[in-house]
N, C-alpha and C positions, 0 to 999 in steps of 0.2 A: 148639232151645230158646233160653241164651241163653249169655254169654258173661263172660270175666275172664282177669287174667294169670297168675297164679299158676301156679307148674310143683309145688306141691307137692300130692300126693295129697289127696283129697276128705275122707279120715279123718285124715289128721294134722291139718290147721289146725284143723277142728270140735275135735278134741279137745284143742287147746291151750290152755293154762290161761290166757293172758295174752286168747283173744279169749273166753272163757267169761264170763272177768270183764265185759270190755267188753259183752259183752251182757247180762249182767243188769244190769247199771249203775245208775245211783240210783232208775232207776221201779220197780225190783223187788221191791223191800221187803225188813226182813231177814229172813235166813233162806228168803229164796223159793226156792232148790235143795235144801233140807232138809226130809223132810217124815218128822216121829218117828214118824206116825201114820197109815198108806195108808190104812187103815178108814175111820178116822174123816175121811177127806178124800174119799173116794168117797162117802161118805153124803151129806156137804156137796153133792157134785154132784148127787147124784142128785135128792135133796129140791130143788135151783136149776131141774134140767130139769123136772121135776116142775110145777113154780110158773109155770114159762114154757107148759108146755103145759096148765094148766089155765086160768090167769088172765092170758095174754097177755104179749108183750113190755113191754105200759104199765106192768102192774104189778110185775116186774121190775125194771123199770129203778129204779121206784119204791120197791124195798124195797133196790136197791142202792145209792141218796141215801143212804137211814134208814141202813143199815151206815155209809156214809163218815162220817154227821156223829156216829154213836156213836164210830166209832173215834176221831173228832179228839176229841171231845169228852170222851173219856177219855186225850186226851194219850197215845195209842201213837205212836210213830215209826212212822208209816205215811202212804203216800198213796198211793191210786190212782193207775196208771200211765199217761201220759201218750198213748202209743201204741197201736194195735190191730193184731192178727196181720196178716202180709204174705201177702193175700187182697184181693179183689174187697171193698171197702165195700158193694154193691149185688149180692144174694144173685139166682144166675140168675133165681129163682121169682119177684121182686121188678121184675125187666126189663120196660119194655112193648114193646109190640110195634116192630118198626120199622117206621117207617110208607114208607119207600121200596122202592124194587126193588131189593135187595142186589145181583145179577147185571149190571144194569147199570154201579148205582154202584161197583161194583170194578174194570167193565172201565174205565169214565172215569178212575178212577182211576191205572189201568194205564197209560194213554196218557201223561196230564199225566206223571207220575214219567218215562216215556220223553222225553218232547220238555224235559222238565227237564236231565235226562240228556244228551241230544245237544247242549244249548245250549251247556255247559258243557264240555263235548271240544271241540265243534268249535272253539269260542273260543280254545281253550287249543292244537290242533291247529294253528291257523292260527298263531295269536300265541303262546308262551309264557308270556308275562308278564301274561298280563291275569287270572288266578288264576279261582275262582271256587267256587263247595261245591255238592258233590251229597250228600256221607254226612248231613248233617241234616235236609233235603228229605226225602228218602227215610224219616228215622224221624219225621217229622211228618206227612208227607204223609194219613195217613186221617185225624188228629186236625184238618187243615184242613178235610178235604172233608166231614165231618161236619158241619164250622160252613158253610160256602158252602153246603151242599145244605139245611141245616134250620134253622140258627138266626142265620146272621149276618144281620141287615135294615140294605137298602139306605132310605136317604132319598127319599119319597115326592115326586113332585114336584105333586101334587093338592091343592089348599087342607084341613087337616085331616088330612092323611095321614100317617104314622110319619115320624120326624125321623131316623132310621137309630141301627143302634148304632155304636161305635165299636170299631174292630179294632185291635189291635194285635199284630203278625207279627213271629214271631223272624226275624233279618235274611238269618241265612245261608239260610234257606229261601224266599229272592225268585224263585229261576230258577222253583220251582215254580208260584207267582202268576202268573210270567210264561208259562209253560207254559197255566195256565187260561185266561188272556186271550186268548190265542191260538185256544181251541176257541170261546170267546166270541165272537172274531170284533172283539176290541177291538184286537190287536195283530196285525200280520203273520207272516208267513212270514223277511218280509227283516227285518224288526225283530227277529226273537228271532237272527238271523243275524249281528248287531248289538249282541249282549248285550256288556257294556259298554267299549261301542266308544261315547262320546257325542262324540265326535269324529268322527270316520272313518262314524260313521251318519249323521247328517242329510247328510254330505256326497255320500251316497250314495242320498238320498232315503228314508231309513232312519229308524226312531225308535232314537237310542240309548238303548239301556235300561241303566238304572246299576246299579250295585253290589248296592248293599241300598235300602231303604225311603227314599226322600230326596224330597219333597215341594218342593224350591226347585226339584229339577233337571225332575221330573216333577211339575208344578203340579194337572193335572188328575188323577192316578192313587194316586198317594201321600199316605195321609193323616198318618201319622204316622213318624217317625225313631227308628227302633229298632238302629240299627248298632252305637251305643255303648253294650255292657254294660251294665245296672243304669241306665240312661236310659229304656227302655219303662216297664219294672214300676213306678217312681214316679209316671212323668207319668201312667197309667193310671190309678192313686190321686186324685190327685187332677184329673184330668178326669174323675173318678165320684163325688166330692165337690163338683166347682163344680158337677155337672150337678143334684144337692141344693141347692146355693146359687141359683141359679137361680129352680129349683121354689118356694122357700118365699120369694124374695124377688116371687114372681109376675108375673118377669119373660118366664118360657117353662115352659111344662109338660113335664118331659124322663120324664114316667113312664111305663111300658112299655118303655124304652130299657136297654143295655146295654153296658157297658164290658168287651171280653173285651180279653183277653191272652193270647198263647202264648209261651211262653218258657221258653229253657231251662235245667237243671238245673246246670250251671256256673252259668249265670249269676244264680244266687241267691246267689255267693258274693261277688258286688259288694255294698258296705253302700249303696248307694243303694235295690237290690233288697231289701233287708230294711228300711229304716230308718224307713219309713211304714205299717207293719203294723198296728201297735194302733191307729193313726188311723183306718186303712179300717173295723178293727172297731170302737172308740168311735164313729165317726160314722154306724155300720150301713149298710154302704154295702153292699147286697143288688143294687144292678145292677150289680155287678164282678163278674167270674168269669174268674180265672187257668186257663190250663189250662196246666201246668208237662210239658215233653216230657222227662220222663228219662230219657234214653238213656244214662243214667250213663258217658257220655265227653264230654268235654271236649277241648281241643285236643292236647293231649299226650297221656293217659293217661286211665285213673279217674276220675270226679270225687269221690268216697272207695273207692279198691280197697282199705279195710281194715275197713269198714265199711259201710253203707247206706246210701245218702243218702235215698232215698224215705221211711225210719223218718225221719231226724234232720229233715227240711224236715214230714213229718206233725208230730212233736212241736212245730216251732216257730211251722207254722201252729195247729193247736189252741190254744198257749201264749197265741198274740195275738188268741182271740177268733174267727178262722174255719170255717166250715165245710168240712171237707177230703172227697173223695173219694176214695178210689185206683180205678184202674183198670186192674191188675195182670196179669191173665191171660185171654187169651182164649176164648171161646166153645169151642174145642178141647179146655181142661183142667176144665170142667164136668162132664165124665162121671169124670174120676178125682179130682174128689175129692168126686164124689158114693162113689164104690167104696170111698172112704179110708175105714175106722171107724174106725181109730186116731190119727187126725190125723197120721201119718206123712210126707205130701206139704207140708204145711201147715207142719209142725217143718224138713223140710229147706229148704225155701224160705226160712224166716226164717232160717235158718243158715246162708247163703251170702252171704257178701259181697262188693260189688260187682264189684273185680276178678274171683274167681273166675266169675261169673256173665257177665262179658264173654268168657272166654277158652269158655263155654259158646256165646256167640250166633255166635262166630266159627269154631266145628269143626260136625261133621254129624250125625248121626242116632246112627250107631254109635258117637263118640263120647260125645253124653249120654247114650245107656243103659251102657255099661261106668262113666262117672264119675259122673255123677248119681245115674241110677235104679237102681244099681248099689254104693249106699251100704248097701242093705241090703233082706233079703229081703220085707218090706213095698212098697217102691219098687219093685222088682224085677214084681213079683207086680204092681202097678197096670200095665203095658205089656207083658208079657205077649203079648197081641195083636193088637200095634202093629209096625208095619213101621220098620225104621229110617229109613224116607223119610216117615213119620205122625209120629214122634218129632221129625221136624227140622222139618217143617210146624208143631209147635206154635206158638201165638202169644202174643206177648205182649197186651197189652189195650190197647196204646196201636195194634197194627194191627187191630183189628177193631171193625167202623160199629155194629155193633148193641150192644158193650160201651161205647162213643165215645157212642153216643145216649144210653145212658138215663141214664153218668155227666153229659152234656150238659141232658138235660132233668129230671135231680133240683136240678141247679144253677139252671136257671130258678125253680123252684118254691122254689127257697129264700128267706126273708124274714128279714127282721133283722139279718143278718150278712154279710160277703161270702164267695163260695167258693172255692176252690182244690180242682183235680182233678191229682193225681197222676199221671199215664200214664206206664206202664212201658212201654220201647220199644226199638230195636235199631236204633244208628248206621248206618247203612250198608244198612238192611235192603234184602234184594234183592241186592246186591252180588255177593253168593257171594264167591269166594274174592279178589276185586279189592277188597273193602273194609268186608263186614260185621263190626262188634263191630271191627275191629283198633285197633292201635293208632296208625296211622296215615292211617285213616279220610278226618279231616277234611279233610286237603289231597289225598286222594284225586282227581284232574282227568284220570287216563289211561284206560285200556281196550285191554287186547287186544282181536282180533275173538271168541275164545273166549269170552270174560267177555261182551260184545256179545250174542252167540247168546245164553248162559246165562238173561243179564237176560230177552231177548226171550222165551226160554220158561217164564220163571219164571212171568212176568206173561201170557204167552197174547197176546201183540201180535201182531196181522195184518200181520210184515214179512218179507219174503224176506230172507234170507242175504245178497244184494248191499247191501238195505238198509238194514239192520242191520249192516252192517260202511264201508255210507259215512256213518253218521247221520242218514240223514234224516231230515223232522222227520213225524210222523204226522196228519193231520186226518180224522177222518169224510168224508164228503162233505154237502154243505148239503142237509139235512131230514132226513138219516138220524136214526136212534130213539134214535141217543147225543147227535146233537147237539140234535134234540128235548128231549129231556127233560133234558141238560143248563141250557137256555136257561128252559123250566118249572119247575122249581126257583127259579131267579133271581128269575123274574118273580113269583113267590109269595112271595117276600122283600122285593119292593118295588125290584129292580134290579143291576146290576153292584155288586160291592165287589173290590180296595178302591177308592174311587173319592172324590175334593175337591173340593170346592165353593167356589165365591167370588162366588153372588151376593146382594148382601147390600145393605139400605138406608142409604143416607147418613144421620149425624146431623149434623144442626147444631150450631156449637160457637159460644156467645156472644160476641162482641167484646172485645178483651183490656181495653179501659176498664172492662167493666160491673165486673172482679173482679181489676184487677190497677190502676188509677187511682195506687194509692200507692205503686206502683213504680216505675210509669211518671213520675209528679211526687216522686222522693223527696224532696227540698226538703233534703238534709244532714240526715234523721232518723238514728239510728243501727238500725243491725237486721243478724242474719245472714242470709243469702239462704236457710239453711235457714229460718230463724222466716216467712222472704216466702211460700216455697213452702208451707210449711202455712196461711198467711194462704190463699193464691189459693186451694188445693183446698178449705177450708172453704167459700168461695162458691160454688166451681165446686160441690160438691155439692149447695147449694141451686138451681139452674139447672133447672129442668122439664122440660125435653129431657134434658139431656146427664146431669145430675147422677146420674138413677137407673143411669147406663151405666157411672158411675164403680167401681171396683173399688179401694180402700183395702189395703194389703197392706205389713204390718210384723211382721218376728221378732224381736215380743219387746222389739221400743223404742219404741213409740209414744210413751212419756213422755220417753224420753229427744231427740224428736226435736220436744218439743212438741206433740204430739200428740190430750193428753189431752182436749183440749175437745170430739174427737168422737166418743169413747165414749159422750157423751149425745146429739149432734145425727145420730149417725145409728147409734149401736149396731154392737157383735161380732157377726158370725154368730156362732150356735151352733143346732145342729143339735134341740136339747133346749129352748131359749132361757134362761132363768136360774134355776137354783131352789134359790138358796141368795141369804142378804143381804149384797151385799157390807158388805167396813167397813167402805168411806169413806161407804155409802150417802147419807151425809147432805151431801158436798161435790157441788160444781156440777161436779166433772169426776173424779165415780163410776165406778168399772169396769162398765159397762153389758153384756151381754151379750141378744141377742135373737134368736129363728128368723128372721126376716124383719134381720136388721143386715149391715150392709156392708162395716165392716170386716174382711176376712182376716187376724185374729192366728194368725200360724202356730207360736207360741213357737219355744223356740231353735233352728230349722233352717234353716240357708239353703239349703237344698238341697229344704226343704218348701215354704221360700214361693217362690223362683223357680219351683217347679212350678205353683204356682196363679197365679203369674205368666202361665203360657206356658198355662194352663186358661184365664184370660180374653182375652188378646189373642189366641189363634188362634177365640174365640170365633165371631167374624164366618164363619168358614170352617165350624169342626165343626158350628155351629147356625146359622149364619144371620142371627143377630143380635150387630152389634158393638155388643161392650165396651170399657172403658177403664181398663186397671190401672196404677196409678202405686206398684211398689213402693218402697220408702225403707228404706235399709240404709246399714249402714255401708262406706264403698266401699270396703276393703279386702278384704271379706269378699262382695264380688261377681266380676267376674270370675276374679282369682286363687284363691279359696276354690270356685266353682262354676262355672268356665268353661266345661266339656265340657256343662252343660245349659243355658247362655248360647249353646252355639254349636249343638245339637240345637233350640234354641229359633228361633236364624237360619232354619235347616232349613224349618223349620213357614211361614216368611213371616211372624210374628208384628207385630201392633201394640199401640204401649202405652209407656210409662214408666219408663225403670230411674234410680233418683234415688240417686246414690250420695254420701252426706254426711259430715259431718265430713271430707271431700275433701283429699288433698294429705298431705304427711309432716311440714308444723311446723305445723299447724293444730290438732291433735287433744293436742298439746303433752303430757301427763304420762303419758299412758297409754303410747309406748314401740313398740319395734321392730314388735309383731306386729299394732298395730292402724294404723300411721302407712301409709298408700299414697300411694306415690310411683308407682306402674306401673298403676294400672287405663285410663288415657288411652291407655296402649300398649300393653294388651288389646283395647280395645275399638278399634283403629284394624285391629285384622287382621279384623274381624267386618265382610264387606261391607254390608252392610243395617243396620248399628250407624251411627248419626247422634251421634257424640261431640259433648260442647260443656261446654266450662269455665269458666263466664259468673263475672264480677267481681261484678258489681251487679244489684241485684234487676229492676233497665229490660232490663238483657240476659234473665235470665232469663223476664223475663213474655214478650219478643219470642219466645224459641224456642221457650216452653211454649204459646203462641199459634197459630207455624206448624207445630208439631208434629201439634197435637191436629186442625188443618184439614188436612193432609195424611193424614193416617191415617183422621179421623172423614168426612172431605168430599169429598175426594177418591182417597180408599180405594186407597193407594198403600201397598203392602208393604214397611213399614221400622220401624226403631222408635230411639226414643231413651235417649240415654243421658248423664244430665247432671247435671253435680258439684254439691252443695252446702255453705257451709263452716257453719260453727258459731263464728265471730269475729262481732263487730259491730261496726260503722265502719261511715261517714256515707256514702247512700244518693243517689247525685246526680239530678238530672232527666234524663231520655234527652233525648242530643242530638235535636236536628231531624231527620230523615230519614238517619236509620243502619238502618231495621229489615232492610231486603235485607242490607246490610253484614254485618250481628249472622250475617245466617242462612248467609252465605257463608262467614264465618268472621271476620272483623278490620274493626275501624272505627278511623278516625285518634279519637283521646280527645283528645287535648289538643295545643298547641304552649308550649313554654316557654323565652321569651325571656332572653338573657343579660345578665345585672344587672352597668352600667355601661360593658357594653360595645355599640359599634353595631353594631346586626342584620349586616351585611356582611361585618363583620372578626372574628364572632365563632367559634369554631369549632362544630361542629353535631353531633350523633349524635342516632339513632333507638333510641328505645328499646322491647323489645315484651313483652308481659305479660299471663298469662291467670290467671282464678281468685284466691286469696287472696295471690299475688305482686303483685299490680297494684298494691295501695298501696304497696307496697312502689315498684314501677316510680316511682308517682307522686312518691312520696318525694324518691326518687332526682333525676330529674327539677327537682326544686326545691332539693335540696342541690348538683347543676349548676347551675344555673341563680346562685345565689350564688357558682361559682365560674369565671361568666364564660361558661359553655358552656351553649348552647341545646340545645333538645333536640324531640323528635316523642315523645311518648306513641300508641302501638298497642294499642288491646284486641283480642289474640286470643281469641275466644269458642271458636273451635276449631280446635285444628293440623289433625287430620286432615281436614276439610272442605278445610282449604287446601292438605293436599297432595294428596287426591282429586284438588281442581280443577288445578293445577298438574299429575298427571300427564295429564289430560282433554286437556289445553294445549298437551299434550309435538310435536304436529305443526304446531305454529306458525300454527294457523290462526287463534286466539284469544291475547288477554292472559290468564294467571294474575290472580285474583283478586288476591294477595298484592302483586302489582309492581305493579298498578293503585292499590292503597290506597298502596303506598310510594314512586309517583309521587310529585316534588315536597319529599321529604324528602333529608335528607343525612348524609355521615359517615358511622360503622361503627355498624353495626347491632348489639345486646348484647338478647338473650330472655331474660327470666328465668319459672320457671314452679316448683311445688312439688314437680314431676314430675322422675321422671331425665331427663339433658338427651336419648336420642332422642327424646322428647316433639318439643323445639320443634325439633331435627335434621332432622326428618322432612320441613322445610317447604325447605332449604337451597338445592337445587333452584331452586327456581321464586323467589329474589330478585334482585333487580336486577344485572345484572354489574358487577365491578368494585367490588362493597359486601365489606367485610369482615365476618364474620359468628360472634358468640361467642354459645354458649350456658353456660348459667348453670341448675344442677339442684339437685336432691339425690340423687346418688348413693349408694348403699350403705344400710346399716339406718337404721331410723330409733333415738332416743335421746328420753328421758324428761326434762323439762326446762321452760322456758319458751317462747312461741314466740319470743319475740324473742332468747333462747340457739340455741335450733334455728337460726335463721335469719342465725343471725351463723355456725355451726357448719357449714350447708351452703354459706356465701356467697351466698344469694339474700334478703338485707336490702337497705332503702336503703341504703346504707353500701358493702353488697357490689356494688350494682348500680354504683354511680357510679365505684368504683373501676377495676372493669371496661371503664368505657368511659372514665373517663383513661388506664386504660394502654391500649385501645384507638388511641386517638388520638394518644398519645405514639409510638407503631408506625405510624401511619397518615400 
């Protein structure tokens, strides 16, 4: 049956006052263990059953509305309970048929779980250290083969054909994937030999297969990055919401499609995993269907041994709107509790919490009839005659295909809402005494050859004893009836999954004159480069190619970023479109709301909207047709607020726009330590496929946003950017002459500043270098030297780490570093100032000219609420600070 830790007897803890409480809890109502009246509460039943077998479940349900809304309506402290008995949701009579050949698909089953199995010892036999999971494999493994044999659909490649659903697979359960692939005929014998060895395989003519789910390392195989906790479950959300944005913007028809998820029961304990729940429901997002693997252990212990978790995750999904299933007990326990008349099976089941229920899955036969069924003479009397070896056979419902179907395909049939299926299941299952229900399961990676035999005969595998004790891996032979009709099932889905795509049409991106003209000739207007970058994207959205590709994506500041004039020129999605008056209705920059609008306001989440971030730029790969999403946040509250789905994002290959503004820590001036970002440059420098850039002036900014959008949209190269902007305004120069390579490499010479009275020759010299909203500052500087005799070189760094990229690129001397090539020609000690901590410009140190002396200039530590020109006297990166710098520079020099 199943399992828990608990060493104390089955009758003390139920009868404990403190977990009595805990279970009737507030859905119970009061007085619900009190009953003054037996009579008169049997009658009540009787007349309910009554009602239900004359006039049907409809009208039932119907008369028990009418009850809820009298009781509220007479103000009793009451409410319907939130949960329902811990039971099957889908009554056996209710099941349809299965439409497969059970016998087969169990032996299939059998196999993969084995060659999952062996991939994972062997691995671990040869090398130690290369870790890897079998115990969750194992309690997931039929709730996979369910979806691969019947409902997951691959991408058609026939004009008109299904666009595929999307999968997304709990991580520790990869070897199993990998194990399928393998009968597939997609992966080798020496590749699963290889398991994650991606070193040591290709060098062996090998595929090395990775860890968990990573789509950068395996381009073609992996669609989604599920490794890190509470990172599936969101981005599944909303890659089941763009694929909605989409449809109504009648860009791609994604209906018939599906967003499933398997994921497990710890990891609903991440608030990334919970934190977009009401959204999936408010946006009725019916092609998502979670199927939650509770195997109620987690990596240590329990995932609540004092408690339920499959009750508390049903209440919280109902709570937000979805449709939940359980699927709690196998096909096995059908016949008793058809036997139960007294609800007796039904009552001890819900009174077992989790713990103890594990220390069930992890003993035998004889054990749950002495501690279970053995609770009383009701229980007792249901097994009867049942063999202690039929006892231990029972299943939970997360291992049996034809409980897995029809929770499966009540979930497709569902409309309006999204579903979540419940599956009750057993870590380790199969294990026997090397790993099932224990408690240390998870990092389970050994096997005696006893345990070896054990598995082999649990499962009925065709392997000898030698076999079976060297691991080998098991395949059919090619045409046999497993691998037949393995291969038929797929191909009635539309193809192999999981499986990524990247071909995809080029868009054409306008010329940066058509919409960037007054950047590019700023003429000394005043403007902040954030107010420039909402100027260009208004135009870019008017553009007939590219514009409709655009994806708009802000939480919750569109006004604050300027923004507001496209709530009218191209409208909010909303799912519903608008149906209430806004109050500004009557100003020119109205809160507009529309089904077909384009903006992604994802109110206050940044962990909502980076997700529909990473919904539109991996668009080009999940659907085939590339997007363009330029979100705009405040940069402090990107990478350091939401880095782990910034770097699941990498993962993906993603293209697109992360715009992080009010940029820098004395920019943002009054607001203070927790919004000023001095660090997000040296986040995003560790992100290989993050393209950083810190542009001063809006001429820089239109150059990157130029060759960004043509590298990505045109020549469909896998990277994305990521680029400051400030919210200061100060005067807008003309882009020099032919810097734009310069801008994209990183550093263009700006200026030379000659020294005042003294002749060029005998003057002394230093280089001064400066990205983002320090540059005026540089500039400053620069000219308050220059008044005191000492020339100077102005450098705009657009981006350190492009320069120290290229600089380590460099490191074999076959090339010049970009840096020392622009700082040809220049002289004296080199002084960086930047609004960043100094490893920002640190980073570059490296790759400068020898024999140059080299001071950086930051803001280190919190930031302070203030003015900026306090800030900046406060960090020492003012003109003032900068010039001092490079006197005392020179004074040393």
């Amino acid at each position: 049956m199943t399992a828990m830790n608990s060493p104390l007897p089955m009758q003390a803890w139920m009868q404990d006052p403190a977990f009595a409480d805990a279970q009737s809890g507030p859905d119970a109502g009061p007085g619900a263990a009190h009953d003054i009246d037996p009579e008169e509460t049997a009658e009540w039943h009787e007349s309910f059953r009554s009602l239900i077998e004359t006039h049907g479940p409809q009208r039932a349900a119907f008369m028990m509305d009418e009850l809820s809304r009298l009781a509220l309506g007479g103000k009793l402290a009451w409410r319907p309970p939130l949960g329902t008995p811990y039971v099957n949701s889908i009554p056996a009579d209710r099941q349809p048929a299965f439409p497969g050949d059970l016998a087969m698909e169990q032996r299939l089953g059998a196999i993969i779980r084995w060659n999952a199995l062996a991939m994972v010892v062997r691995a671990n036999a040869a090398y130690g250290e290369l870790g890897g999971h079998i115990a969750s494999y194992a309690s997931a493994a039929d709730l996979f083969e369910v979806g691969f044999n019947h409902f997951f659909r691959a991408r058609e490649r026939q004009p008109g054909g299904h666009k595929g659903d999307l999968v997304f697979l709990q991580p520790h359960s990869a070897p199993g994937v990998y194990a399928r692939a393998y009968l597939e005929g997609r992966l080798t014998e020496h590749d699963l030999a290889h398991y994650r060895q991606e070193i040591r395989g290709p060098r062996g003519g090998a595929r090395g297969l990775c860890s968990y789910p990573h789509p950068y390392l395996m381009p073609d195989f992996w669609q989604f990055p599920t490794g890190s906790m509470g990172i599936g479950p969101i981005s599944s959300i909303y890659q089941a919401r763009f694929m909605h944005y989409l449809t109504h913007r009648g860009l791609l028809d994604c209906g018939g499609r599906k967003v499933w998820g398997v994921f497990g029961d710890g990891e609903m304990d991440e608030p990334e995993s919970m934190s977009a729940l009401t959204l999936a429901a408010r946006e009725r997002l019916d092609n998502l269907i979670w199927v939650v693997n509770c195997n109620l252990q987690r990596l240590d212990g329990p995932v609540r041994g004092n408690f339920r978790v499959i009750d508390e995750l049903e209440k919280l999904f109902l709570g937000a709107g979805w449709n939940v299933i359980k699927v709690l007990w196998g096909s096995d326990w059908d016949g008793l509790f058809a036997q139960d008349r007294t609800g007796a099976l039904a009552r001890a089941l819900s009174n077992t919490v989790d713990g103890q229920m594990q220390t069930f899955a992890a003993n035998d036969g004889r054990y749950n009839r002495d501690h279970f069924f053995g609770q009383n003479q009701e229980l007792a009397r249901l097994v009867e005659g049942l063999s202690d070896e039929e006892i231990d056979s029972l299943r939970r419902g997360g291992h049996d295909l034809v409980k897995i179907h029809a929770a499966y395909a009540a979930a497709m049939a569902t409309t309006g809402r999204p579903t979540v299926i419940l599956a009750h299941t057993k870590k380790g299952y199969g294990m026997g005494s090397a790993g099932q229900g224990r408690m240390t399961t998870h990092s389970q990676k050994k096997f005696e050859d006893t345990d070896l035999l054990q598995f082999r005969d649990r499962f009925g595998l065709p392997l000898t004893d030698e076999q079976a004790r060297r691991l080998d891996f098991y395949k059919p032979e090619e045409g046999s009836a497993e691998l037949q009709y393995l291969q038929a099932r797929r191909r009635s889905l539309g193809g192999h999954l999981p499986a990524r795509h990247t071909d995809c049409d080029p868009v054409a991106v306008p010329p940066a004159e058509s919409y960037a003209r007054f950047a590019l000739q700023g003429g000394g207007r005043e403007m902040s480069t954030t107010m420039a970058f909402v100027r260009m994207l208004g135009t870019l959205l008017r553009d007939k190619e590219l514009g409709p590709r655009i994806v708009p994506i802000v939480a919750d500041e569109a006004r604050t970023f300027g923004m507001a004039n496209l709530f009218k020129q191209v409208g909010i999605y909303s799912c519903v479109g608008q149906k209430y008056e806004p109050e500004d209705i009557g100003s020119i920059l109205s809160y507009r709301e529309a089904i077909d609008g384009q903006i992604l306001e994802e109110g206050i989440s940044e962990a909502g909207a980076i997700s529909s971030w990473v919904a539109a730029a991996t668009s080009y790969s999940v659907h085939g047709l590339a997007m363009l999403p330029f979100y705009i946040y405040y940069s402090m509250f990107g990478f350091q607020r939401v880095g782990d789905l910034i770097w699941a994002a990498a993962d993906q290959r993603p293209r697109g726009f992360l715009i992080g503004a009010t940029s820098g820590r004395t920019t943002l001036a009054g607001e203070g330590l927790q919004h000023q970002d001095g660090s997000s440059h040296l986040w995003a420098a560790a992100v290989p496929n993050c393209r950083a850039y810190d542009p001063a002036f809006a001429g820089e900014l239109a150059v990157i946003v130029a060759h960004g959008m043509r590298r990505m949209m045109v020549e469909q190269q896998d990277e994305f950017y990521y680029i400051t902007v400030m919210n200061e305004n100060y005067a807008q120069p003309d882009l020099p002459a032919d810097v734009e390579a310069d801008i994209v490499q990183g550093a263009y010479r700006h200026g030379a500043y000659a020294a005042e009275g003294a002749a060029p020759e005998r003057a002394p010299r230093v280089t001064l270098m400066g990205s983002g909203a320090i540059l005026t500052e540089v500039i400053q500087a620069a000219r308050e030297l220059a008044r005191r005799g000492v020339a100077s070189d102005v450098i705009s760094v657009t981006s350190w780490s492009e320069l120290a990229r290229d600089g380590a690129r460099c490191e074999d001397g076959a090339e010049v570093p970009h840096l020392r090539r622009v700082l040809d020609g220049t002289q004296g000690p080199i002084i960086a100032a930047t609004d960043y901590v100094r490893l920002v410009p640190e980073s570059v140190r490296a790759y400068l000219p020898e024999g140059r002396s080299y001071r950086c200039l930051g803001t280190d530590g919190f930031g302070r609420s203030d003015t900026r020109a306090e800030l900046r006297r406060y960090f020492g990166v003012d003109a003032q600070g900068i010039a001092e710098a490079a006197s005392r520079a020179l004074e040393r020099g």
